[in-house]
C-alpha positions as CSV (number, residue, x, y, z in Angstrom):
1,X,-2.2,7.5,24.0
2,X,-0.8,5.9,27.3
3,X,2.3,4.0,27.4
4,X,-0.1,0.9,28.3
5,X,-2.4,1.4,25.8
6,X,1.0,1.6,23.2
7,X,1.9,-1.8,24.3
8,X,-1.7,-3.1,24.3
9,X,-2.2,-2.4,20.7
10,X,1.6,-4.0,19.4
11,X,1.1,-6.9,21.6
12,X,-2.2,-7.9,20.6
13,X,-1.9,-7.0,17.1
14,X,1.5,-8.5,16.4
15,X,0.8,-11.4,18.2
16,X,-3.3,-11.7,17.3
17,X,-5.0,-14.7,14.9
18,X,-8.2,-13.8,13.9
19,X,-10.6,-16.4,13.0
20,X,18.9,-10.5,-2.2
21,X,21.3,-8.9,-4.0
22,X,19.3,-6.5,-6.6
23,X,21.3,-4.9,-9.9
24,X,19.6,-2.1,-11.8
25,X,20.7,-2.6,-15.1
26,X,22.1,0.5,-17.2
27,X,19.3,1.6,-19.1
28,X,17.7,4.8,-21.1
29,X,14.1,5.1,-20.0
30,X,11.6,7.1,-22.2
31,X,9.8,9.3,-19.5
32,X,6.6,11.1,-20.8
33,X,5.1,13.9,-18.6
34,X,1.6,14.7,-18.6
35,X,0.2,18.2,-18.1
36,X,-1.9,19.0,-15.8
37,X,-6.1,19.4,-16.1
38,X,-8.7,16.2,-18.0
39,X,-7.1,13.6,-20.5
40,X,-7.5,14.8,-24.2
41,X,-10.6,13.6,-25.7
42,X,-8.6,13.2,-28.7
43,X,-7.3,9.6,-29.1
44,X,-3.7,9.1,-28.8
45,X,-0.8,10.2,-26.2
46,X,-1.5,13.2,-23.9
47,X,1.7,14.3,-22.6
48,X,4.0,17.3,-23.6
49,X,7.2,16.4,-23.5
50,X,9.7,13.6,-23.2
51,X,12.5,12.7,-20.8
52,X,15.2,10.5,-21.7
53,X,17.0,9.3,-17.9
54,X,19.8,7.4,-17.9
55,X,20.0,5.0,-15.1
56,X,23.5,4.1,-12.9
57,X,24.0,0.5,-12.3
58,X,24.3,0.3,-8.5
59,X,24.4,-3.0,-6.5
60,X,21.9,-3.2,-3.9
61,X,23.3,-5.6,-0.8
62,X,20.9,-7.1,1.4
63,X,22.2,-8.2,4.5
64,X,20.1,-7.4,6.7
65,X,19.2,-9.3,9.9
66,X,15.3,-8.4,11.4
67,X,14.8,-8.2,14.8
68,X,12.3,-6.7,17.6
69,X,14.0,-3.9,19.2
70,X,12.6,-3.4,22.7
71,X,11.8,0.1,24.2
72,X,14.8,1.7,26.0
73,X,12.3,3.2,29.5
74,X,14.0,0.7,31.6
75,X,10.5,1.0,34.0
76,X,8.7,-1.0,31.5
77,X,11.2,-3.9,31.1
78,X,9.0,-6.6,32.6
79,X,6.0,-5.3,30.5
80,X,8.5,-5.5,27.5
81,X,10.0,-9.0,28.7
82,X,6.0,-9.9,28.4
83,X,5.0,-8.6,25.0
84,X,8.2,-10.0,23.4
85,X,7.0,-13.2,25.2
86,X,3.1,-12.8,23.5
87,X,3.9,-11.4,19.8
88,X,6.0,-14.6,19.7
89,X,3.4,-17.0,20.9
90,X,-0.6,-15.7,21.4
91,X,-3.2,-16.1,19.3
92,X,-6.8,-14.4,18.8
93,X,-9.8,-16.0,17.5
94,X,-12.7,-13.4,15.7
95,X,-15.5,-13.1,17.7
96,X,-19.2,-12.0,16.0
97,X,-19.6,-8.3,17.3
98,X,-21.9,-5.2,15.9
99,X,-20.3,-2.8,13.8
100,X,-18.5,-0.2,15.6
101,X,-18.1,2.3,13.2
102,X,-21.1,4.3,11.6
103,X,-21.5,5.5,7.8
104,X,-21.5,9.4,7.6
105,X,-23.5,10.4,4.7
106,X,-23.9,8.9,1.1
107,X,-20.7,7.3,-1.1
108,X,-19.3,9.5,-3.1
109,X,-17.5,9.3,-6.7
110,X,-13.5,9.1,-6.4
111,X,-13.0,8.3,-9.8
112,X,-14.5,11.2,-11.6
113,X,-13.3,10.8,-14.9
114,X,-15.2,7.5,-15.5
115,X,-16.1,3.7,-14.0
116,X,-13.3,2.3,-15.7
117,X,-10.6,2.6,-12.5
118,X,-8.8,0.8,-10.3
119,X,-6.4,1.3,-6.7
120,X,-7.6,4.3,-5.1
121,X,-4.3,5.7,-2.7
122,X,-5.0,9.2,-0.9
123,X,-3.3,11.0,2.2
124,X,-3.5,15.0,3.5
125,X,-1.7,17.7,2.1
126,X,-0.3,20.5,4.0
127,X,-2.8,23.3,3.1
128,X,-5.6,20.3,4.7
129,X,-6.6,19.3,1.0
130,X,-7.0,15.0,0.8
131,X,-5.1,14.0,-2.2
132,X,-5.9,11.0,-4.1
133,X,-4.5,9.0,-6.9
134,X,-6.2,6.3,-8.8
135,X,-5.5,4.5,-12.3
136,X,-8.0,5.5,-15.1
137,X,-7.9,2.7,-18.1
138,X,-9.2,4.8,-21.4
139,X,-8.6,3.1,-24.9
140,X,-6.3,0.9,-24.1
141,X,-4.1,2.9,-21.9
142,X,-3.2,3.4,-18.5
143,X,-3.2,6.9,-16.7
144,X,-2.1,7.9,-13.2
145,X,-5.0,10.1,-12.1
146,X,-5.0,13.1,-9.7
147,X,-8.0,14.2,-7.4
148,X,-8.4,16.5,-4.7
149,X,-11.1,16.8,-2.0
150,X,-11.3,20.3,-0.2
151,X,-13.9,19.0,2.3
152,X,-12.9,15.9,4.2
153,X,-14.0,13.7,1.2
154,X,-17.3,14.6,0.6
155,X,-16.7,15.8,-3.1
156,X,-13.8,14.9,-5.2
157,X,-12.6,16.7,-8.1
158,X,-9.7,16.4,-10.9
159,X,-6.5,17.5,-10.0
160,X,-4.4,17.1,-12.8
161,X,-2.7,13.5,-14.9
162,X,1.1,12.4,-13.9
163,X,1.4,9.6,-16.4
164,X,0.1,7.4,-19.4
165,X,1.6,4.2,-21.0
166,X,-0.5,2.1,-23.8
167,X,-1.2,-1.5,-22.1
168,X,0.6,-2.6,-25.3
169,X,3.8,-0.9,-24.0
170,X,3.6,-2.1,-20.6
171,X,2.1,-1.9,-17.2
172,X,1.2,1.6,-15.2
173,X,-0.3,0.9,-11.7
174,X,-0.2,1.0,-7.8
175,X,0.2,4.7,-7.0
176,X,0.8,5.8,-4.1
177,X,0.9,9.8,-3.2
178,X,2.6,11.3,-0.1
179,X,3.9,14.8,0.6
180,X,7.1,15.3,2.0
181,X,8.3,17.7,4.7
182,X,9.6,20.4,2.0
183,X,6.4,20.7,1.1
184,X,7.1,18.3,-2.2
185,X,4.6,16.2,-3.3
186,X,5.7,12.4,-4.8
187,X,4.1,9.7,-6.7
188,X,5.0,5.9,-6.4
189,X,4.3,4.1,-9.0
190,X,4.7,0.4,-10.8
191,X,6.0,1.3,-14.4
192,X,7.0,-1.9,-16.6
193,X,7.9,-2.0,-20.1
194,X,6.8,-5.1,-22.8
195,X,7.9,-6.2,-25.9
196,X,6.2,-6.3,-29.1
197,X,5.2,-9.7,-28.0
198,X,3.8,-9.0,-24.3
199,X,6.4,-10.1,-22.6
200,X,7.6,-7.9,-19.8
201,X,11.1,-6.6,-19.8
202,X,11.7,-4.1,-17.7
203,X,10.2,-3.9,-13.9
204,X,10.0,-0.4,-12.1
205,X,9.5,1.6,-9.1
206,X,9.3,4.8,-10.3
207,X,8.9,8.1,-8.5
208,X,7.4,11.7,-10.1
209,X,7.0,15.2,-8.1
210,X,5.1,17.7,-8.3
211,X,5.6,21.2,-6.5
212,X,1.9,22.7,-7.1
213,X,0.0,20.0,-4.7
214,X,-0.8,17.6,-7.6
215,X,-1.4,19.9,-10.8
216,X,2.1,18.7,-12.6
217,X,4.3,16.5,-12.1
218,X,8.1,15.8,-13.8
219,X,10.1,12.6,-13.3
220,X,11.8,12.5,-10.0
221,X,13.8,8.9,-10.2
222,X,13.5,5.4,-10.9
223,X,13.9,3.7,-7.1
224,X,14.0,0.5,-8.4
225,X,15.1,-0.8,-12.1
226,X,15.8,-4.8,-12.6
227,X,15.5,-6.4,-16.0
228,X,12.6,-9.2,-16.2
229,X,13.7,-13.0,-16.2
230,X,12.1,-15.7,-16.4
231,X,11.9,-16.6,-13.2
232,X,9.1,-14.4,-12.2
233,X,11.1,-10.9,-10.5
234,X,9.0,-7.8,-10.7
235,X,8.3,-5.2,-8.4
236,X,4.9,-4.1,-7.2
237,X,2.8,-2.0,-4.7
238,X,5.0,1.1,-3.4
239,X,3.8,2.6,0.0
240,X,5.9,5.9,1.2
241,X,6.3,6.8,4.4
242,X,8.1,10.0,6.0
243,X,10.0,8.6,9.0
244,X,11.0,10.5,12.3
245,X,14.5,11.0,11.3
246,X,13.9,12.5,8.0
247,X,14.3,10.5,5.7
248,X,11.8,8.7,2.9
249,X,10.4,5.2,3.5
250,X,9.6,3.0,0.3
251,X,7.7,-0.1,1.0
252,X,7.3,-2.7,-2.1
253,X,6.7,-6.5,-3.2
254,X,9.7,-7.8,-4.6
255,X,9.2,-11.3,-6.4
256,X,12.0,-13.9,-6.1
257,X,10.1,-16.4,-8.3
258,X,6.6,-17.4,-9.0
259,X,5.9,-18.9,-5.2
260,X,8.4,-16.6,-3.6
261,X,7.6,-12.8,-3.0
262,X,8.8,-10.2,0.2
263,X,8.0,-7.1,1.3
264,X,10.9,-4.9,1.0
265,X,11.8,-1.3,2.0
266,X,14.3,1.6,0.5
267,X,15.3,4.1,2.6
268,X,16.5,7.9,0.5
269,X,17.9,10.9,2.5
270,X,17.2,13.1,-0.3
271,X,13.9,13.9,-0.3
272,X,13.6,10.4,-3.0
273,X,16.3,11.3,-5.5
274,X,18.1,8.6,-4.5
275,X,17.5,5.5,-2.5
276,X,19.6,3.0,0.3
277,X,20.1,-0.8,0.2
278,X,16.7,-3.1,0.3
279,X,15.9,-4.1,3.9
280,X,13.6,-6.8,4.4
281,X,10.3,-6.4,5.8
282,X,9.1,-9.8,5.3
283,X,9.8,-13.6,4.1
284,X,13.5,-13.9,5.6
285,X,12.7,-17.4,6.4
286,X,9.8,-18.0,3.8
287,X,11.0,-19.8,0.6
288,X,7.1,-20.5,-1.0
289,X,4.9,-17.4,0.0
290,X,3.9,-14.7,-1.7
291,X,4.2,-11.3,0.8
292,X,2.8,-7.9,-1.1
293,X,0.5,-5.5,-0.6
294,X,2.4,-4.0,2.1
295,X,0.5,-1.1,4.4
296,X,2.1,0.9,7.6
297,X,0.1,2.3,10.3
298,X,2.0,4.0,13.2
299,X,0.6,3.0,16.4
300,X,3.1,5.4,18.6
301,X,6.0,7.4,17.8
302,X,8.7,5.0,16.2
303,X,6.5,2.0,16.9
304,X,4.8,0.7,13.7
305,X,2.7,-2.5,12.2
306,X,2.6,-3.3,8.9
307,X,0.3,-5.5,7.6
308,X,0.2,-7.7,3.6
309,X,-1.1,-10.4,2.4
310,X,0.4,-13.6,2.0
311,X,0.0,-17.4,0.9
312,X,1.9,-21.1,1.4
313,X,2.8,-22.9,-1.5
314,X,0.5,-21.4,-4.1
315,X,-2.5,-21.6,-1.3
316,X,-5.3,-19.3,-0.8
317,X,-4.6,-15.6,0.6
318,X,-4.5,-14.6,4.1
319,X,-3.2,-11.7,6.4
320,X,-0.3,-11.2,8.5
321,X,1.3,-8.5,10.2
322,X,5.4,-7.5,11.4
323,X,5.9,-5.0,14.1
324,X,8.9,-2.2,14.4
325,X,10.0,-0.9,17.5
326,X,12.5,1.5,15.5
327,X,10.4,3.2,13.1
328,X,11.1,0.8,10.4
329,X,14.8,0.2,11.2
330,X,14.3,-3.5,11.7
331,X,11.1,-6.1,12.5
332,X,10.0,-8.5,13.9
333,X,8.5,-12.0,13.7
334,X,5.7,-12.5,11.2
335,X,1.9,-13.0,12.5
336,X,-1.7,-14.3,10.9
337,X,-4.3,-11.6,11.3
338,X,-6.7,-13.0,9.3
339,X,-7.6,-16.0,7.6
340,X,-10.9,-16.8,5.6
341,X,-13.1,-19.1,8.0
342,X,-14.4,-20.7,4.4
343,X,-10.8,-21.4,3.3
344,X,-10.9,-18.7,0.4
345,X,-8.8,-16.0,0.0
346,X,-8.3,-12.8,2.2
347,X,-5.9,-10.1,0.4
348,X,-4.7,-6.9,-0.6
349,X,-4.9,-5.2,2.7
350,X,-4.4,-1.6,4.7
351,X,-4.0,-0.7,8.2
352,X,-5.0,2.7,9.6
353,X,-5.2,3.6,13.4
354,X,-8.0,6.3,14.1
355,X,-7.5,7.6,18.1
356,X,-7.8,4.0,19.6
357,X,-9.4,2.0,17.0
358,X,-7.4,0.0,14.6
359,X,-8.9,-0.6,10.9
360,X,-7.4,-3.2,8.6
361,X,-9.0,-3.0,5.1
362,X,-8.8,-5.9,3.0
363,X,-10.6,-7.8,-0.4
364,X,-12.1,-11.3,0.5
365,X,-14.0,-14.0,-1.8
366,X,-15.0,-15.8,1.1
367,X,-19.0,-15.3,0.6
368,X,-18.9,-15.8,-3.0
369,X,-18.5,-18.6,-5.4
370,X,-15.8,-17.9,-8.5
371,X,-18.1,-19.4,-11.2
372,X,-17.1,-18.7,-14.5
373,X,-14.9,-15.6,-13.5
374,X,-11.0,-15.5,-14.3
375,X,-10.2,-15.1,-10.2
376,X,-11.3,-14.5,-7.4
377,X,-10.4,-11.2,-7.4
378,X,-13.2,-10.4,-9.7
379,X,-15.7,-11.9,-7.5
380,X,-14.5,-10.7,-4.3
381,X,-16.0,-7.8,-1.3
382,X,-14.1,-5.2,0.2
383,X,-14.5,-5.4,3.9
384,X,-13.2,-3.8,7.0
385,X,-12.1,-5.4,10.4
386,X,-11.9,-3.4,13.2
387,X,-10.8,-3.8,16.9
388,X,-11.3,-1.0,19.7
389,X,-9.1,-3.3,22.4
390,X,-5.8,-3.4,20.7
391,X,-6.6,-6.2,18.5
392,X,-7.4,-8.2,21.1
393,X,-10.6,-8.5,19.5
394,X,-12.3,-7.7,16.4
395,X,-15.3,-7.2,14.6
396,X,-16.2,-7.6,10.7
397,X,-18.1,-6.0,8.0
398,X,-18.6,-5.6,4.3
399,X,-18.3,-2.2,3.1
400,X,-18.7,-3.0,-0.7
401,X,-19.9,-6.0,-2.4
402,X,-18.4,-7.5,-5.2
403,X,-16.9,-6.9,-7.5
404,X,-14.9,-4.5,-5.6
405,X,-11.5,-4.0,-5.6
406,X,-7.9,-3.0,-4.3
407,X,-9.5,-1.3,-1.0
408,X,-7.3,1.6,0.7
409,X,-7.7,3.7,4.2
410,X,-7.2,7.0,5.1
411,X,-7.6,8.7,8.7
412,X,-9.5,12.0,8.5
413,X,-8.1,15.2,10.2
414,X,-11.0,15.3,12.8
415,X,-9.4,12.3,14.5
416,X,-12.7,10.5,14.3
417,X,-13.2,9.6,11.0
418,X,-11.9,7.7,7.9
419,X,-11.9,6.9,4.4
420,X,-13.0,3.8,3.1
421,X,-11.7,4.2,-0.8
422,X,-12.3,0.8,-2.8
423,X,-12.8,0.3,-7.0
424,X,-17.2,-0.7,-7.0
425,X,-18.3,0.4,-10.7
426,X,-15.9,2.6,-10.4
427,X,-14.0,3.6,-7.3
428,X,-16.0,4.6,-4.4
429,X,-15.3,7.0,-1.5
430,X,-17.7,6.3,2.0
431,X,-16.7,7.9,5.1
432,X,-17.1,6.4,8.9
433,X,-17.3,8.1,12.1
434,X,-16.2,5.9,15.0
């Protein structure tokens, strides 16, 4: 991509519309590994062996200050001077347009060990396998699911299990798998803990490995530990990322209080055993909106969006994206993508660039009435929006209708395809060709 076309896509993005301290707490943690190959059939736990970890309290200091950093090619310093000017003040309304992307065959099962799963996260390993991670919910339990396509995502097949907690125990969720440049593979993952009586005492990021592209895994570190108050402070949704200079991105929600949530990111130099101060990514101003849901595309080298959802004062959902200039080492100002034209909510969105085409999936109740339902996640479509001008504008479609869940992205290796992964009695795979 040309230098214009970089700026084109962060300035219209970033600037489009479309219509504090943290202490881990000393702590032994009961870590159960799961071998590799199909749950038991047997009822019960599955894994092999237990871990006891014994985690350091460590202060983590916040101090940070976001800001856009402009590109150093002193050539392009008026053409910088006017995208700092538009992130900061333009605004893009949606436009109807055709669908621009086409449908390439027929949807295929991602969930193959049953309907019964939710939060489908996959990304290419080395050896050009897709790896995929989704939560399976059998008897009463929650298990962190590996699959493994060998042919683009046309067929998906089990890989092996990395975790299990009884719902009664706590809260297993929101994995997120990535290989690193050693050739590791890790798993992000949510991993609370509850009482006898339900309440939620214990909030984790937690990371596992896995040196055999997915077939076993063994505890790699808790990244984040904080004990539960009630003021509503859990952690939620990690997304890694392997930046330019080596090190290991973790991008979460962090709750401040039951109106109040950011988007947050740790940094870890070695290879995720152990992990820098928070940064923030989002809600340095915002006291009464809930950022999460976090996704990271990388337009250019260094130069990233990310995009979450977000609300004001216990309002409906909508979407808004921050921009780096740095690759991740600070942000800038917040922006609305997208807000529901029928006032409903618009959440839990990814953002995937595929050669010039940028791709924001996200969950939306907009067409559909709640009725009886407990929210309007369980009535809502998974859609796509997609722009071929840099943002400037965009066009809309629903990919799967409700209920459909927790949609995710990922490019394909030809350069002119993607993934559309999303939970629809059970979780779906359909690939696009642009």
């Amino acid at each position: 991509m040309t230098d214009d076309g970089q700026h084109e896509i962060m300035k219209a993005v970033t600037g489009s519309r479309l219509e504090q301290p943290v202490v881990r707490e000393s702590a032994a943690v009961s870590w159960r590994l799961i071998s590799a190959g199909p749950p038991s059939k047997e009822k019960g736990p599955i894994y092999n062996k237990t871990k006891t970890i014994k985690v350091t309290p460590r202060p983590d200091h916040e101090t940070t200050t976001n800001h856009i950093m402009l590109r150093h090619h002193s050539s392009h310093l008026v053409e910088q001077l006017i995208l700092l000017f538009t992130l900061i003040t333009s605004t893009v309304s949606i436009p109807a347009r055709k669908m621009m992307v086409t449908q390439s065959g027929a949807d295929t099962q991602f969930s193959v060990t049953g309907t019964n799963a939710a939060y489908p996260r996959a990304n290419y390993l080395a050896n050009g396998q897709i790896l995929g991670v989704y939560t399976d919910f059998p008897e009463d339990s929650q298990v962190l699911t590996l699959v493994t396509s060998s042919d683009n995502g046309n067929s998906w097949s089990l890989t092996g299990t990395a975790a299990r907690k009884a719902v009664k125990d706590g809260m297993l969720d929101n994995g997120y798998v990535l290989q690193i440049p050693s050739g590791r593979v890790l798993l992000a993952f949510r991993n609370h803990d509850r009482d006898a009586s339900g309440r939620i005492t214990i909030f984790r990021i937690t990371i596992c490995r896995s040196d055999d592209n997915g077939a076993s895994w063994n505890f790699h570190s808790d990244a984040v530990v904080v004990n539960a108050t009630p003021e509503n402070n859990g952690v939620w949704e990690p997304f890694l990322r392997n930046a330019h200079d080596g090190s290991l991105q973790l991008y979460f929600s962090r709750e401040r209080s039951a109106l109040d949530q950011d988007s947050v990111m740790l940094s870890s130099r070695d290879g995720g055993s152990t992990w820098n101060d928070e940064k923030l990514i989002s809600g340095q101003v915002e006291s009464r909106s809930r950022d999460g849901m976090v996704g990271i595309t990388e337009i250019s080298r260094g130069q990233l969006i990310a995009v979450f959802e977000t609300n004001e004062n216990g309002g409906p959902f909508f979407l808004e994206t921050v921009s780096s200039w740095d690759d991740g080492a600070s942000w800038g100002s917040r922006k609305t993508l997208y807000r529901s034209p029928t006032g409903k909510n618009a959440g839990a969105p990814q953002i995937a660039l595929v050669g010039n085409t940028l791709l924001v999936s996200f969950m939306t109740d907009e067409d559909n009435n709640i009725g009886n339902a407990a929210s309007w996640i369980d009535v809502a479509d998974s859609k796509l929006l997609i722009s071929k001008d840099g943002g400037g504008t965009w066009s809309k479609t629903t990919v799967f209708q409700e209920p459909s869940f927790w949609p995710g992205l990922t490019v394909l290796n030809s350069g002119n395809g993607f993934l559309y992964l999303a939970g629809s009695n059970g979780i779906k795979s359909r690939k696009f060709t642009l």
